[in-house]
C-alpha positions in Angstrom: 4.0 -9.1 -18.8 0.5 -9.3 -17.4 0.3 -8.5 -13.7 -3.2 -9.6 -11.7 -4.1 -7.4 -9.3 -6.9 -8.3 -6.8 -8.8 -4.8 -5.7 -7.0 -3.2 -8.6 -10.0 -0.5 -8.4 -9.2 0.3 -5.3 -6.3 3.3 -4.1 -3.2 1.7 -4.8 -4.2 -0.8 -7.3 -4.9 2.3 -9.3 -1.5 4.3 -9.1 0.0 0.7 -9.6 -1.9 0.3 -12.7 -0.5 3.5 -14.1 3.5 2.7 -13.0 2.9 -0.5 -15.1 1.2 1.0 -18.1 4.4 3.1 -18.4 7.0 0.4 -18.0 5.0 -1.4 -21.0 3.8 -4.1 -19.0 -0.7 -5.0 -18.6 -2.4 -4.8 -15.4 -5.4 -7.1 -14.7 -7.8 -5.7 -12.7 -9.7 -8.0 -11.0 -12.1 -6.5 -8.7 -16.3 -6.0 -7.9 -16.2 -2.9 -9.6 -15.1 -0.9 -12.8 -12.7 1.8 -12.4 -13.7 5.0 -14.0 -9.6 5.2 -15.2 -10.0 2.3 -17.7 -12.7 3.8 -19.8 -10.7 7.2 -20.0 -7.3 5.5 -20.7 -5.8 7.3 -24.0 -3.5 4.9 -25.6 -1.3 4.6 -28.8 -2.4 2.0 -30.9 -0.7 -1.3 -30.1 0.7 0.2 -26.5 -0.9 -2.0 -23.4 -3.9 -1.0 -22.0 -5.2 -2.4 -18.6 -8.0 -5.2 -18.8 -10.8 -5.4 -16.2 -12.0 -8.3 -15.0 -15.7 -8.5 -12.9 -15.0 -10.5 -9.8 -14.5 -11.3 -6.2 -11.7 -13.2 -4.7 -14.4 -15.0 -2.9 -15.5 -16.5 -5.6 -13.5 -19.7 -7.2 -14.3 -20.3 -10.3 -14.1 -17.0 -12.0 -11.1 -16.0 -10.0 -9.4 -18.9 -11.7 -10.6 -18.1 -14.9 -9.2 -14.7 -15.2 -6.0 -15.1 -13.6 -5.3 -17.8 -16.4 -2.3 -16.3 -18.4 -1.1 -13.7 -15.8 2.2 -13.9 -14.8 3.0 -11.9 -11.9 -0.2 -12.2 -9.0 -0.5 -9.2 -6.5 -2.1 -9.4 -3.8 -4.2 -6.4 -2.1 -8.4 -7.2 -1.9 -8.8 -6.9 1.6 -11.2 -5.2 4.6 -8.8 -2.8 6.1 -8.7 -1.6 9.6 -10.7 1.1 9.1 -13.6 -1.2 8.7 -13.0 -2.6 12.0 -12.8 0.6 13.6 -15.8 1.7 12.2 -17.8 -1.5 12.7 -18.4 -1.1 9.2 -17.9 -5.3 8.1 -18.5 -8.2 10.4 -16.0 -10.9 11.7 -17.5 -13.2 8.7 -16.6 -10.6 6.1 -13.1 -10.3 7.6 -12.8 -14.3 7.4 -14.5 -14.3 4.1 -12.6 -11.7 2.0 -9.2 -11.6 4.2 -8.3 -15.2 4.8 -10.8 -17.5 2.4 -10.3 -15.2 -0.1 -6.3 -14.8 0.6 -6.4 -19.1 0.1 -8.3 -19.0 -2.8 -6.2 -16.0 -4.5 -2.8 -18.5 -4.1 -4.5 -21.7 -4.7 -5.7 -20.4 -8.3 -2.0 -18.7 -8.8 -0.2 -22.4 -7.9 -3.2 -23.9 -10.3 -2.2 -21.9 -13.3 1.2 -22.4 -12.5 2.1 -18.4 -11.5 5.4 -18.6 -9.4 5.3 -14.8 -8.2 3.1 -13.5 -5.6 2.9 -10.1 -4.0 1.2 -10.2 -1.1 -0.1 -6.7 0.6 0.1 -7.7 4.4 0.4 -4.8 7.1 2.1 -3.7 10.1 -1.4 -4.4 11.6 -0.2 -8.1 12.5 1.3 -6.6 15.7 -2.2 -6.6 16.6 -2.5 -10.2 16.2 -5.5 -10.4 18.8 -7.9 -8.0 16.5 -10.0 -8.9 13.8 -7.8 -7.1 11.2 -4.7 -8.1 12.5 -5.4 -11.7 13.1 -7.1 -11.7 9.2 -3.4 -10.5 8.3 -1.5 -13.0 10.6 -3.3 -15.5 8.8 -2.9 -14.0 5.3 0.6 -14.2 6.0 0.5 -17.9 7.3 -1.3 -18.6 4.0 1.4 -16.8 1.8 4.4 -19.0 3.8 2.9 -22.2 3.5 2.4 -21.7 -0.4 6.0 -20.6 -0.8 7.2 -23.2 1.0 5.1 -26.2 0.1 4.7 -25.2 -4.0 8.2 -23.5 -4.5 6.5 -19.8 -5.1 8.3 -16.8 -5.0 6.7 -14.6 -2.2 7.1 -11.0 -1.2 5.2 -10.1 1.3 4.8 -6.1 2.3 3.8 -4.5 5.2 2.7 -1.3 4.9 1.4 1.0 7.5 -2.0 2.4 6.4 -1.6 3.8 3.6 -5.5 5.6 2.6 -4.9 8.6 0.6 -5.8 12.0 1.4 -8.3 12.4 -1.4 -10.2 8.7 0.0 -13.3 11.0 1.4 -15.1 7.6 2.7 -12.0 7.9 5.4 -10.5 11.4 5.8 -13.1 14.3 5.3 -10.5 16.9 4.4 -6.7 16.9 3.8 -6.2 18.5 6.9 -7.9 15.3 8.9 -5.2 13.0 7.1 -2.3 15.4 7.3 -3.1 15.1 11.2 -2.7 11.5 10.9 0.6 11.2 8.8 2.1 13.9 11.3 2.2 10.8 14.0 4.2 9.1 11.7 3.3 6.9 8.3 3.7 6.2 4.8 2.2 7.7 1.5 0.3 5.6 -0.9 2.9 6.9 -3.6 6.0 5.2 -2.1 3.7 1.8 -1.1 2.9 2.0 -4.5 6.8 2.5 -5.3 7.6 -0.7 -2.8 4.6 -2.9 -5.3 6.6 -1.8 -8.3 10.3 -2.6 -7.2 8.8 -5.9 -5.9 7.5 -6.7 -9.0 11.3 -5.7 -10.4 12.7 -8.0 -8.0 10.6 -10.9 -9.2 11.5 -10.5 -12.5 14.9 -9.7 -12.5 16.4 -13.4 -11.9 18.0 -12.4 -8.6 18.4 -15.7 -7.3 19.0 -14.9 -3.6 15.2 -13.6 -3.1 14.1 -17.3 -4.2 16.0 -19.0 -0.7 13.1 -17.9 1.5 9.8 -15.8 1.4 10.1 -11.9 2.4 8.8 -9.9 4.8 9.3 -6.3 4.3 8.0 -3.7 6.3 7.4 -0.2 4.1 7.1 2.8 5.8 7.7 6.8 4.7 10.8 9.3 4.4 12.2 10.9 7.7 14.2 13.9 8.6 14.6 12.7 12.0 18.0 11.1 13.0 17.1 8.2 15.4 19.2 10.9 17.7 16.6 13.2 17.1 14.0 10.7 18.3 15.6 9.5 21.4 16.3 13.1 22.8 12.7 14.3 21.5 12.0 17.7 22.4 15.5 17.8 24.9 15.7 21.9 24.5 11.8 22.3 24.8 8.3 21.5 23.3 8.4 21.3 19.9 12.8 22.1 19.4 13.0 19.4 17.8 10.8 20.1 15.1 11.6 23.5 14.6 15.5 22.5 13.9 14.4 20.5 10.8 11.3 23.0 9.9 11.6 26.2 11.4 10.5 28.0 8.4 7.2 26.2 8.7 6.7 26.1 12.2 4.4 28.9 11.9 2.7 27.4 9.2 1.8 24.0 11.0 0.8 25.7 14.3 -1.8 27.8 12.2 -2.9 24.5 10.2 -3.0 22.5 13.4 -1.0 20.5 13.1 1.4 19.9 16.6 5.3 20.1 16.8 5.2 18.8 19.9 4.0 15.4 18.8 6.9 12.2 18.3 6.8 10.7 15.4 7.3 6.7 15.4 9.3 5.7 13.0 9.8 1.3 11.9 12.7 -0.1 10.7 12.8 -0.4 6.4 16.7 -1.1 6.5 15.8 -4.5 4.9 13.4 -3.1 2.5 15.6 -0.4 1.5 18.4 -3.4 0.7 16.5 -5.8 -1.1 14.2 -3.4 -3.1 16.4 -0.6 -3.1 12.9 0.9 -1.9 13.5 4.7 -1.6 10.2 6.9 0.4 9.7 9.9 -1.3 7.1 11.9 0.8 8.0 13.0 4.2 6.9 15.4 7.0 8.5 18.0 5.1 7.3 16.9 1.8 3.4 17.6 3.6 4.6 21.0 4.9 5.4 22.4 1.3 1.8 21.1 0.4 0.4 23.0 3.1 2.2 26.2 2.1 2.0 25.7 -1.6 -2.3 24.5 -1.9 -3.1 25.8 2.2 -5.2 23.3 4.4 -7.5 22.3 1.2 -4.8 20.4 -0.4 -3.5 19.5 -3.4 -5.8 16.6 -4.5 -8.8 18.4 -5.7 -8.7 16.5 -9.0 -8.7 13.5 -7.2 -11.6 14.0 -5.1 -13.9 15.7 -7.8 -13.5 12.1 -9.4 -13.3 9.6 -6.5 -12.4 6.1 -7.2 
């Protein structure tokens, strides 16, 4: 199968890319730049290797030219919310790329006559009223109205952020991110796992996904019980952590990282069902990192060779 991926350069279009190389299937990268991965891809002869294709979602015709002969279309070229934060793109770019571009992406799909669409949405639409979040909202309006009105099948995900640890245009160390994930969040490695079984679940025939479009919210593993979460910290600051993680309690005080802190944790029970979507990488999963590679991490590959 050929899968079209919009920002397949980008972080998760790139550990996509390699998921589907190994189930025997051809990403389509369709993106304004060249990732340095395709040029170093060793290959058997006659095994699939990913095609690149030049481009911006903004831009019709050529958009319509290389999804041509893809069959499954997934969805993730977008200005994130970091760029908001940051002031980094304008409301226009937002429009331009998030929504126009989001219309043109599923006009061009229903044109060549592609029936499965995985769009990369967020949890951000909770924050309807922001640029981001409204871009998203409307994304996700845009998605519904094609299922509906053109009989495609639609998954639509909603990730938390998901940047990695080795992005250094967003986190300048791995300390900086594992901060971040500590709140609460998901690892690119199990959004990239929720893509994947998606794209399973599209091809597997399962009739019941075809009744409505999905909306599936993706979010990391857990230790805590929803018990644990109610009664956070009942026996003092930071019990609650030290009953899962004692043995690294230590560790994260030293890395700065704070026990203290409640994680928030969103409801997957859906996404778990449907996909069978299992997170991986946890609070505990970040703790052996830390005492395995200490507060530099374990991604300096990665950031030696940015993509």
């Amino acid at each position: 199968m050929k899968i079209f991926l919009t920002g397949g350069a980008g972080d998760l279009g790139q550990m996509v890319c390699a998921s589907l190389l190994g189930m025997g299937h051809t990403p389509v990268i369709f993106d304004v730049r060249k990732p340095a991965s395709v040029d170093k891809e060793k290959t058997s002869p006659g095994a699939p290797r990913t095609e690149f294709v030049e481009g911006s979602i903004t831009e019709r015709a050529p958009l319509a030219k290389a999804i041509a002969g893809t069959d499954i279309v997934v969805h993730i070229a977008a200005w994130h919310g970091i760029h908001e934060a940051r002031q980094e793109k304008s409301i226009y770019d937002f429009w331009d790329l998030n929504v126009g571009g989001t219309f043109n992406v599923f006009q061009a799909a229903f044109e060549a006559g592609i029936k499965n669409v995985i769009f990369i949405s967020s949890t951000s639409i909770d924050e309807r009223y922001g640029v981001y979040g409204h871009t998203k909202v409307l994304g996700e309006e845009i998605a519904t109205t094609y299922a509906f009105r053109n009989n495609m099948n639609v998954i639509t995900l909603r990730p938390r952020a998901f940047i990695p640890p080795w992005n250094r245009t967003v986190y300048s160390n791995f300390m900086e991110w594992a901060q971040w994930f500590s709140k609460g969040a998901v690892h690119i490695s199990d959004v990239a796992q929720a893509v994947i079984k998606s794209i399973e679940l599209l091809l597997s025939d399962e009739q019941s996904l075809y009744q409505a479009p999905l909306f599936l919210t993706v979010d990391g593993a857990y230790q805590y019980t929803e018990e644990d979460l109610e009664n956070w910290d009942a026996d003092g600051a930071g019990s609650t952590f030290k009953r899962h993680y004692k043995q690294f309690y230590d560790l994260a005080v030293n890395m700065g990282l704070d026990p203290h802190l409640k994680p928030t944790r969103l409801d997957i029970s859906e996404t778990q069902r449907i996909l069978n979507y299992k997170p991986l990488y946890s609070m505990k999963t970040l703790l052996l990192e830390l005492k395995m590679y200490g507060a530099a991490g374990p991604y300096a590959d990665r950031i030696q060779n940015p993509e």
